[in-house]
C-alpha positions in Angstrom: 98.2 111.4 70.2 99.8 114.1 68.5 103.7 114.9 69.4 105.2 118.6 68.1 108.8 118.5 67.8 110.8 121.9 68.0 113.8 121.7 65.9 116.3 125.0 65.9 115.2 126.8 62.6 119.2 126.5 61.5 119.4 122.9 62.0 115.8 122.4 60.4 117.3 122.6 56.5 119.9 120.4 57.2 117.7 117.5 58.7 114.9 117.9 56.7 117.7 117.6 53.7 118.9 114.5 55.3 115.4 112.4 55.6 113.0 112.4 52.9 110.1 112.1 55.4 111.4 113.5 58.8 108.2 113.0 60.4 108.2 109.3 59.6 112.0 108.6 60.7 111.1 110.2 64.1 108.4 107.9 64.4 110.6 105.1 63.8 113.1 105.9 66.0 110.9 106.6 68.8 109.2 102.7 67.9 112.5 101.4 67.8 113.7 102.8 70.9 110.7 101.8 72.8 110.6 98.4 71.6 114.2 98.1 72.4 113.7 98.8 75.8 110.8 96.3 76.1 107.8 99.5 76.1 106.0 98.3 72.8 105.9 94.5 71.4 106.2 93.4 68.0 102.8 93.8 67.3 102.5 97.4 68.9 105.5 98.7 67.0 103.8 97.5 64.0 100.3 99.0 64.6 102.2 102.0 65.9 104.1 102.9 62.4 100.7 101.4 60.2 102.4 98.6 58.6 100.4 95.5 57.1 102.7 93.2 58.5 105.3 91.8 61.7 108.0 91.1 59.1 107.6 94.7 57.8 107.7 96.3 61.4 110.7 93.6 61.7 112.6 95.1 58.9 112.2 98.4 60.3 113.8 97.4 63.9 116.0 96.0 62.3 117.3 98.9 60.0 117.4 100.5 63.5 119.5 97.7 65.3 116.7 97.4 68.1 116.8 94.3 69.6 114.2 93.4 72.1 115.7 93.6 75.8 119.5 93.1 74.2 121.8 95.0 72.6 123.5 94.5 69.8 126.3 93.5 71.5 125.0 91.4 73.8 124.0 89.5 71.3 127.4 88.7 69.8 128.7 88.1 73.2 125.9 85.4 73.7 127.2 83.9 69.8 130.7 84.5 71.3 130.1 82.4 74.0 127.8 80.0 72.1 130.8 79.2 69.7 133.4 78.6 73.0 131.3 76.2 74.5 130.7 74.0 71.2 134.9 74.2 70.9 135.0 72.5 74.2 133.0 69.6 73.7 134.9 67.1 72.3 
């Protein structure tokens, strides 16, 4: 599938100054998004962007904080909570 993205000529420079390969972080983003929100596994994200390997595709939801199902922060509430209850037992 091919995806066209129309990006305001005037913001255009400024992006494509920001991102050495705009194409590619677009595709990440999109991978990282959809695996956050359970749409693509692991594996699918890593087929998806053409890496050789999980612990690449890994890296790469990880650079975009995309946890699977979670959130970042509901995450560290669950390690919050984690580290309470080990406090109470004696």
């Amino acid at each position: 599938m091919t995806l066209t993205v129309n990006i305001p000529d005037e913001l255009a420079a400024e992006l494509g100054a920001g991102f050495q390969n705009l194409g590619r972080a677009a595709l990440e983003a999109l991978a990282a998004e959809a695996y956050a929100k359970d749409v693509l596994s692991l594996e699918q994200v890593r087929r998806m962007l053409e890496l050789e390997s999980r612990w690449e595709a890994q890296a790469v939801l990880t650079r975009h904080g995309a946890w699977p199902g979670q959130s970042a922060d509901e995450i560290l509430e669950d390690a919050r909570r984690s580290s309470e209850f080990r406090q109470e037992i004696p």
